[in-house]
C-alpha positions in Angstrom: 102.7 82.8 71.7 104.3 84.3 74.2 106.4 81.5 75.5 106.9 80.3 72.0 108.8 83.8 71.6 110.6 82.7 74.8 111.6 79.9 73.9 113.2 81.3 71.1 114.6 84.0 72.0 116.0 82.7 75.7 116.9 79.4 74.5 117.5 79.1 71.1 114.7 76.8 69.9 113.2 76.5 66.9 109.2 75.6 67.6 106.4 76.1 65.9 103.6 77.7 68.3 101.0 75.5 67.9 103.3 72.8 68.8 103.7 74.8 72.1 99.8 74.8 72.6 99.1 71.6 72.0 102.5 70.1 74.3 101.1 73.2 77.5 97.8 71.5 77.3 98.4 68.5 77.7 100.2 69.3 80.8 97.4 71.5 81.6 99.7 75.0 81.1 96.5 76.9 80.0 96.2 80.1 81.1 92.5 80.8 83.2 91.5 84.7 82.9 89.5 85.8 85.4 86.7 88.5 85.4 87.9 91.7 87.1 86.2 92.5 90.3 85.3 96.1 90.5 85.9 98.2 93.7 82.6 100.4 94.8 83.5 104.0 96.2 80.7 106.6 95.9 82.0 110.0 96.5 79.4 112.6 97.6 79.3 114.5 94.2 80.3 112.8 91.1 81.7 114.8 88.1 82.9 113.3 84.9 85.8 114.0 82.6 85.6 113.6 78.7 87.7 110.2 77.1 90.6 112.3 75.7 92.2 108.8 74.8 89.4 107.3 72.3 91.5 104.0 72.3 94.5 105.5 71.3 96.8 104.0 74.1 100.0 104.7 72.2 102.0 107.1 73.4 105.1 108.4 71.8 107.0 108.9 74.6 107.4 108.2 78.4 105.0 110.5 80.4 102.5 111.5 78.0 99.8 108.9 78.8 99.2 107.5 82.1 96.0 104.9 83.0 95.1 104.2 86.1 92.5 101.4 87.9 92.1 99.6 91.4 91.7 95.5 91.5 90.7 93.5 94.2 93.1 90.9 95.2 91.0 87.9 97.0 93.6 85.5 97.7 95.0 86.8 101.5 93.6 86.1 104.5 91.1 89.9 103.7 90.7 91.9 100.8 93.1 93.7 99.4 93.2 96.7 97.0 96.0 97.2 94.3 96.3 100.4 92.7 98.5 100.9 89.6 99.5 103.2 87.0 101.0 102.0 83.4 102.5 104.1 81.0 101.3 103.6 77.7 105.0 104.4 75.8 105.7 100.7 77.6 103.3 99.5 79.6 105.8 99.6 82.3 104.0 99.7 85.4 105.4 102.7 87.2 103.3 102.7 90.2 101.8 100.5 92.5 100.3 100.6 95.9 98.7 98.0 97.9 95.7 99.3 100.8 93.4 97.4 102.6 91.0 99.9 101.5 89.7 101.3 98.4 90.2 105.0 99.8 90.8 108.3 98.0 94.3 108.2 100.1 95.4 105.1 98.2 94.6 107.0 94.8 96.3 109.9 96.2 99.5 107.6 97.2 99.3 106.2 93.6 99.8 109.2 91.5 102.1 110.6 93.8 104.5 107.7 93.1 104.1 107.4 89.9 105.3 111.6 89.7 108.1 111.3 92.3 111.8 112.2 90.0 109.7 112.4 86.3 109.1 115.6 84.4 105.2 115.5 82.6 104.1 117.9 80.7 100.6 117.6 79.3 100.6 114.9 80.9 97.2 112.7 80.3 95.7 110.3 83.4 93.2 108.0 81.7 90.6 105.7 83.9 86.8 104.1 84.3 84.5 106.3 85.4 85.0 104.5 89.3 84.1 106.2 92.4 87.8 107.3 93.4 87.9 109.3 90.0 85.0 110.7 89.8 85.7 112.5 93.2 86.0 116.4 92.6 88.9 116.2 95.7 90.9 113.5 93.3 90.1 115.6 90.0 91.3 118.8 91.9 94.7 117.3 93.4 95.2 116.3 89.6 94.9 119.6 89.1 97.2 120.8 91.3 100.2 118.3 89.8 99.2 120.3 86.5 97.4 116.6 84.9 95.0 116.4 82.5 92.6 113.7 83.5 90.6 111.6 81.0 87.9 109.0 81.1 86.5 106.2 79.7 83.1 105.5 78.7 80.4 103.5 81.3 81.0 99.7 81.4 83.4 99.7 78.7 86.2 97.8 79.9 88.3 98.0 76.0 88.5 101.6 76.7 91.1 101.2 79.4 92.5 98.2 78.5 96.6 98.5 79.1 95.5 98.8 82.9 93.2 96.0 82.6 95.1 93.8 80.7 97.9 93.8 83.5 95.6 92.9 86.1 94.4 89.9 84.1 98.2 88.9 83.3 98.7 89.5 87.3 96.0 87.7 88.8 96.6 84.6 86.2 100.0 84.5 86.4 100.9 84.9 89.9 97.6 83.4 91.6 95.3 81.1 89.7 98.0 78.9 88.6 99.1 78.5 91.8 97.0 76.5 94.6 98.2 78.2 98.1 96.6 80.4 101.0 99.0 83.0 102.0 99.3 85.5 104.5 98.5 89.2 103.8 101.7 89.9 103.7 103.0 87.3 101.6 100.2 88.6 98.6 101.9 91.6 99.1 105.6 90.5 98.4 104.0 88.3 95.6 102.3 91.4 93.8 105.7 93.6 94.0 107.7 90.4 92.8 105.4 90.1 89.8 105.8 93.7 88.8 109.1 93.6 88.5 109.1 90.6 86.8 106.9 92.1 84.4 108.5 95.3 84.0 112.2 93.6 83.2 111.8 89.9 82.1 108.5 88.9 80.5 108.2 89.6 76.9 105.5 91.6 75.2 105.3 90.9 71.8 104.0 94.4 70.8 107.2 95.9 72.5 109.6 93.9 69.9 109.8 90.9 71.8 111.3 93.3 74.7 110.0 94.0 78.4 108.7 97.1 79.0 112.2 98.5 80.5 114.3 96.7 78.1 112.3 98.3 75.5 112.4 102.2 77.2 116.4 101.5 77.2 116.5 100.5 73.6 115.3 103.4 72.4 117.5 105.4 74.8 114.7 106.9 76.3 115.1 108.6 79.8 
């Protein structure tokens, strides 16, 4: 669907979708999802927060709901760990970091991005129930940038799905349609080129056809 929409809309053509399918797979276009890989950190003491969120991901404006998760990205010469935050008035990805571990620091450096020149205001930060947010020294530095911090439910994947939808979209997009071994380094630069293409070219259909900044400036929303 979605690069029937491109099609249209970048270049003017008038094709039916299932035209599209049937023309990508025969030059085997198909997407491949993946299954996500989940990143194990066990704090000392585990406290959980109560899903404020219930599958409401919509918010109504920038700033008001935040989700959070870590990936694994396998395809480097070692492990690496991507941490991200989406904003659920978009789904622009407003912050990203990339560690070599899956350390409270990097969940730290995440959130601070994601705050540096924005004003929030109950301000929710939703994620799984993973190690790094479970941690009462993560749940207190929320506290101290005046966040409210929400969680989903055990093992349900659905209840965070903005965050895990853009991993998938990531990892198929940028990796397992491509057949390369690449440096450390040269994941990296492929993760923060994919962002930005996500954030300011690739269509989302839920977003009027729009990427997520296209969409934010539309509605002249700062």
């Amino acid at each position: 669907r979605r690069v029937t929409e491109v099609l249209r809309v970048e270049h003017q053509l008038t094709i039916n979708h299932k035209r599209v399918s049937r023309i990508m797979a025969e030059n085997h276009l198909q997407a491949r999802i993946r299954r996500k890989k989940f990143v194990h950190f066990k704090p000392d003491i585990i406290v959980k927060k109560e899903d404020l969120i219930k599958r409401r991901f919509k918010a109504d404006g920038p700033n008001l709901k935040w989700y959070t998760d870590v990936s694994t990205i396998t395809f480097g010469e070692a492990h690496l760990y991507l941490s991200a935050i989406i904003d659920g008035f978009n789904n622009e990805v407003i912050s990203s970091v990339v560690s070599s571990s899956p350390n409270l620091e990097l969940a730290f450096k995440t959130v601070n991005q994601a705050i540096q020149g924005r004003k929030i205001d109950n301000l929710i930060l939703h994620s799984d129930q993973g190690g790094l947010y479970t941690s009462p020294k993560f749940q207190e530095f929320l506290k101290e940038k005046n966040i409210i911090q929400s969680m989903s439910r055990v093992g349900v994947c659905y209840d965070n799905v903005l965050i895990e939808s853009f991993f998938s979209h990531l990892k198929t997009e940028a990796f397992y349609s491509q057949d390369f071994t690449a440096t450390n380094e040269q994941i990296i630069e492929i993760v923060e080129e994919y962002i930005y293409y996500y954030n300011n070219e690739r269509l989302q259909l839920k977003l009027n056809k729009l990427p997520p900044i296209k969409y934010r400036e539309q509605l002249h929303t700062a």
